[in-house]
C-alpha positions in Angstrom: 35.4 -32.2 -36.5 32.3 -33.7 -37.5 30.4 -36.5 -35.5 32.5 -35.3 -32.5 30.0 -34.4 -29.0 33.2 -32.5 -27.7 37.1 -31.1 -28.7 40.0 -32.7 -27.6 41.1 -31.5 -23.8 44.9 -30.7 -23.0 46.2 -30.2 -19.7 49.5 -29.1 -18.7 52.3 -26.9 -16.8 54.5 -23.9 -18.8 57.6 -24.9 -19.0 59.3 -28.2 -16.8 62.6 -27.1 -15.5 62.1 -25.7 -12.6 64.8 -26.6 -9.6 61.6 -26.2 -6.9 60.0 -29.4 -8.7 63.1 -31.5 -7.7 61.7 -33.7 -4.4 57.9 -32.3 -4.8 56.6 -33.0 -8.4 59.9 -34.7 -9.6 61.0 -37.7 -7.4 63.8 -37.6 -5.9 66.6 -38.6 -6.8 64.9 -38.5 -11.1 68.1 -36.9 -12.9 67.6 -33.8 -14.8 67.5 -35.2 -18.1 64.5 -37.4 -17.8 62.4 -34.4 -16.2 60.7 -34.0 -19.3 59.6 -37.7 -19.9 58.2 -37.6 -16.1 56.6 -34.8 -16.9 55.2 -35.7 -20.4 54.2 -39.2 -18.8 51.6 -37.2 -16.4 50.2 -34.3 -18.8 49.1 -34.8 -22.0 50.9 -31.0 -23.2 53.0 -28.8 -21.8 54.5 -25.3 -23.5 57.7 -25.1 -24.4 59.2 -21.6 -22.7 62.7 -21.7 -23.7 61.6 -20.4 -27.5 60.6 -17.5 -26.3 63.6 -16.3 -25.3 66.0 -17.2 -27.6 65.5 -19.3 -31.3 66.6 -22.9 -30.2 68.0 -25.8 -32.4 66.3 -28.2 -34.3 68.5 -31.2 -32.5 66.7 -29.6 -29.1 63.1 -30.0 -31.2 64.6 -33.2 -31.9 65.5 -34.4 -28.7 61.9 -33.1 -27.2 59.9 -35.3 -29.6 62.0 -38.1 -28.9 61.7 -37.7 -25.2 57.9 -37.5 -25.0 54.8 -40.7 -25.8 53.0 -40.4 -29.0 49.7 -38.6 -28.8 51.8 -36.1 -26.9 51.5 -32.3 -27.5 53.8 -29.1 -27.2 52.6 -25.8 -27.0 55.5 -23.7 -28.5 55.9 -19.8 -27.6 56.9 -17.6 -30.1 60.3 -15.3 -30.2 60.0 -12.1 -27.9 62.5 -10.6 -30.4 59.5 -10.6 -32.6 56.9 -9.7 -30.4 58.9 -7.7 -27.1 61.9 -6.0 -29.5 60.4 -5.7 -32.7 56.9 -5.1 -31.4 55.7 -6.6 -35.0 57.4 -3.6 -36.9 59.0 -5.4 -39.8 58.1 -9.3 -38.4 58.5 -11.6 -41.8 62.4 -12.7 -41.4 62.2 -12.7 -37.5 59.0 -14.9 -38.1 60.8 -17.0 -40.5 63.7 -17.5 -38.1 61.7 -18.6 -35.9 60.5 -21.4 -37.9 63.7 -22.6 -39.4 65.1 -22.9 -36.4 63.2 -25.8 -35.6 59.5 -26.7 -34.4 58.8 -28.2 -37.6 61.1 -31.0 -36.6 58.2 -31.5 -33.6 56.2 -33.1 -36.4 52.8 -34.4 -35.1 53.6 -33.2 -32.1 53.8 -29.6 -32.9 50.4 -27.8 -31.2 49.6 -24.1 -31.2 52.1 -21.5 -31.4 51.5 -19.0 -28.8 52.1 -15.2 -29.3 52.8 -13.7 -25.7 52.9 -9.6 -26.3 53.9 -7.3 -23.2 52.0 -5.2 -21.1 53.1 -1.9 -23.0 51.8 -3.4 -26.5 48.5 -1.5 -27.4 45.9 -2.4 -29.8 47.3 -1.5 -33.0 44.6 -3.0 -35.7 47.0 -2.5 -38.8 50.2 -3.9 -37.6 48.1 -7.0 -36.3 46.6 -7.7 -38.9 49.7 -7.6 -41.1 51.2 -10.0 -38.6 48.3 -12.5 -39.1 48.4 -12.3 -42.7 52.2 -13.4 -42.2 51.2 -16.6 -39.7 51.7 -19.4 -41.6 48.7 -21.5 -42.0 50.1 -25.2 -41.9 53.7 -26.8 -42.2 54.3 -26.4 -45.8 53.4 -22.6 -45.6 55.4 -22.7 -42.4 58.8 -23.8 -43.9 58.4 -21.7 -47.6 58.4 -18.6 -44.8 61.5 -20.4 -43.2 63.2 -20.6 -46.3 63.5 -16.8 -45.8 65.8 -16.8 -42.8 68.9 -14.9 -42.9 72.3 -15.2 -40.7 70.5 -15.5 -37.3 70.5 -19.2 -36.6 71.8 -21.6 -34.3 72.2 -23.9 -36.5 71.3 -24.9 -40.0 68.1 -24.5 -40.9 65.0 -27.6 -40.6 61.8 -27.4 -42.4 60.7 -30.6 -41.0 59.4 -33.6 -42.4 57.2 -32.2 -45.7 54.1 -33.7 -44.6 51.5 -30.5 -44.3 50.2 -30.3 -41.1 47.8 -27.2 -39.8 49.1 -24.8 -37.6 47.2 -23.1 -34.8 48.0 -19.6 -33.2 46.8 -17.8 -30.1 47.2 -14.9 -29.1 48.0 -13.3 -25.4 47.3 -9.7 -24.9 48.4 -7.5 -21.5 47.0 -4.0 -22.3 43.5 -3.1 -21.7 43.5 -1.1 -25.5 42.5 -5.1 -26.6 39.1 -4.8 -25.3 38.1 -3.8 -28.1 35.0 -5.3 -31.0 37.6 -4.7 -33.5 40.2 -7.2 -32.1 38.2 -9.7 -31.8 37.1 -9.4 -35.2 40.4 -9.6 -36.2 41.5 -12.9 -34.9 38.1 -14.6 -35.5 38.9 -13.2 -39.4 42.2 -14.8 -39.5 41.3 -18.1 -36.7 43.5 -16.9 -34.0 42.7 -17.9 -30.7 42.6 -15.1 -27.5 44.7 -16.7 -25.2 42.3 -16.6 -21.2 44.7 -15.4 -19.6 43.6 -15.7 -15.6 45.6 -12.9 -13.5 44.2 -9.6 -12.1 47.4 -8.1 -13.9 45.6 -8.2 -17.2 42.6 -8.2 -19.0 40.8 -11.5 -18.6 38.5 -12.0 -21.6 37.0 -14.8 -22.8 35.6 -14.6 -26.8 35.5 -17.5 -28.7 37.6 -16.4 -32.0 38.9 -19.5 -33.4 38.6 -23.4 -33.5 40.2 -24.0 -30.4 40.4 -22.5 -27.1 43.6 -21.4 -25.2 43.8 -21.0 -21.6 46.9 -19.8 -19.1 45.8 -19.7 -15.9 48.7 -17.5 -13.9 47.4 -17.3 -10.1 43.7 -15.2 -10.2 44.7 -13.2 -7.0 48.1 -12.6 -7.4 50.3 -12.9 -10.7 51.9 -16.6 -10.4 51.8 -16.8 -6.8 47.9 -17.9 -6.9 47.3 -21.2 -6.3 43.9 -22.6 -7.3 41.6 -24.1 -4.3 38.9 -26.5 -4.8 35.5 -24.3 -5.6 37.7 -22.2 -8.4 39.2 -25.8 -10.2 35.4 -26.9 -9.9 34.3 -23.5 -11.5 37.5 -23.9 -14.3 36.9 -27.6 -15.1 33.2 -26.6 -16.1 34.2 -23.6 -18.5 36.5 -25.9 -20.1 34.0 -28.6 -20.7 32.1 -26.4 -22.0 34.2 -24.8 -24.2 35.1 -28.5 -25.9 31.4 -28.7 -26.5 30.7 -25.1 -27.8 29.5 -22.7 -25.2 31.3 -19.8 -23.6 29.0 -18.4 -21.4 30.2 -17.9 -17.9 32.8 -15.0 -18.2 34.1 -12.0 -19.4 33.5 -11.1 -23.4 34.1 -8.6 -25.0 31.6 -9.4 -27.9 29.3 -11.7 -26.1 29.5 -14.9 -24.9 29.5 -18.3 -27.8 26.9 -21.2 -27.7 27.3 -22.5 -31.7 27.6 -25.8 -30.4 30.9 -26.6 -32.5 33.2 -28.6 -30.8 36.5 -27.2 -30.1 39.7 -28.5 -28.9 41.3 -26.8 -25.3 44.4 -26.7 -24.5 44.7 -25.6 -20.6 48.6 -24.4 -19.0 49.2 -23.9 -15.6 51.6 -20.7 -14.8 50.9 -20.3 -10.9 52.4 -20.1 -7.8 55.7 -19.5 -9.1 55.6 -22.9 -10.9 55.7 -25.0 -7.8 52.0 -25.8 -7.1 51.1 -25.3 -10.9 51.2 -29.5 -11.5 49.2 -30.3 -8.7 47.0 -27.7 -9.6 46.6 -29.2 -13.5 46.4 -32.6 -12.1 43.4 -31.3 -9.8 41.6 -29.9 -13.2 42.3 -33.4 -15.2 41.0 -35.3 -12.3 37.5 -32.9 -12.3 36.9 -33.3 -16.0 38.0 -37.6 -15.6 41.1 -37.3 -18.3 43.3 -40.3 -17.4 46.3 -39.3 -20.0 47.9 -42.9 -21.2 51.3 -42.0 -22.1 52.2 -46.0 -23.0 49.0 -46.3 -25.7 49.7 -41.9 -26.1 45.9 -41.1 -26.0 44.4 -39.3 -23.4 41.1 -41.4 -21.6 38.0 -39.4 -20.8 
């Protein structure tokens, strides 16, 4: 990251199949199968939702990366099992189902992994941190731990390509118990990222704790109903330029707000108004912070 005045700046929507789109974002008329070109064509990320549910296949990783420009980004979310069902008790083959069953095919285009826990889910320091000790730090660490899956799959196992690639995680909390010093000092000890999570629902913190930031922004009024006027996109598009150029100062911390001056990539998901307004609302923040994403040359333009 050296030489660089700011992190890299990703924009997009969780999730793109959503019938509402059809006629509004989508044109009509654009058949289902080529939602998630338009879609990757207009944002330079977007999270893939589906892997939270249930482990996928990697010919659907497969047919993802195909479908979407180089440069192009997905955010993946990990297995509920792991995280809703399990609640971390006894995570290491759930974890490394979730890895052969897939996002390694995603290749360069394989971004964070994001860790969504339920409301009910309480600070408990010692089962986090055994989790994070688990999280695989790159793609060759990712696919030994896959090589540990048992009977579960979909399909036959993919470790991806062999090239080693880093692997981010973030983490989003719902339980006030996580405001808390010694949860931040756990993810800034291991380089996981606390997901801002923008909802009155949950606690909306804002520390610094890894390399990047990760931001959901779910409707700040009411849980994904929200849609984001003017004067709050203004107020969003300057935290975010901010946080690519190391300050986090306007918010809510639990240790303190940042100003290191590192640069740090962001990666920014809309999750509003039931979906429907959440692209125009993304394309709003691109627009404020001038990224012109450039799906034919796959960079984004600043």
């Amino acid at each position: 990251m050296s030489g660089r005045k700011k992190g890299e700046i990703r924009i997009g929507v969780s999730g793109w199949t959503y019938r509402p789109w059809r006629g509004n974002f989508y044109p009509k008329g654009l058949v289902q199968r080529n939602e998630l070109r338009f879609a990757a064509s207009r944002f330079n990320a977007l999270e893939i939702n589906g892997t939270f549910y249930r482990l996928q296949t990697p010919a659907a990783y497969r047919r993802w990366a195909a479908e979407t420009p180089e440069g192009f980004v997905f955010a993946v979310k990990g297995s509920r099992y792991l995280t809703h069902m399990l609640r971390l008790e006894r995570p290491e083959t759930a974890l490394a189902n979730f890895f052969a069953s897939g996002p390694l095919v995603l290749g360069d285009r394989l971004g964070p992994v994001l860790w969504q826990f339920p409301a009910s889910f309480r600070f408990d320091a010692d089962r986090i941190e055994a989790f994070f000790r688990l999280l695989p730090r790159d793609s060759t660490e990712a696919a030994e731990l896959a090589r540990k899956h048992d009977d579960r799959l979909r399909a036959r196992a993919d470790y991806g390509d062999g090239g080693r690639r880093r692997l981010r995680h973030a983490m989003e909390i719902r339980h006030e118990s996580f405001r808390d010093p010694a949860f931040i000092a756990l993810l800034r000890k291991y380089g996981v990222a606390l997901v801002c999570a923008d909802t009155v629902d949950w606690p909306l913190l804002m520390d610094v704790t890894a390399d990047f930031v990760y931001c959901r922004l779910h409707g700040s009024a009411e849980l994904y109903k929200s849609g984001y006027a003017g004067r709050e996109l203004d107020r969003w598009a300057r935290r975010v330029g901010h946080w690519s150029r190391g300050a986090a100062t306007d918010g809510h911390f639990v240790t303190g707000p940042t100003q290191d001056g590192r640069p740090r990539d962001v990666f920014v998901f809309f999750d509003n108004t039931d979906k429907l307004m959440a692209p125009g609302d993304a394309q709003g923040l691109m627009e404020r912070l001038d990224i012109r994403w450039d799906a034919e040359a796959g960079r984004p333009a600043h």
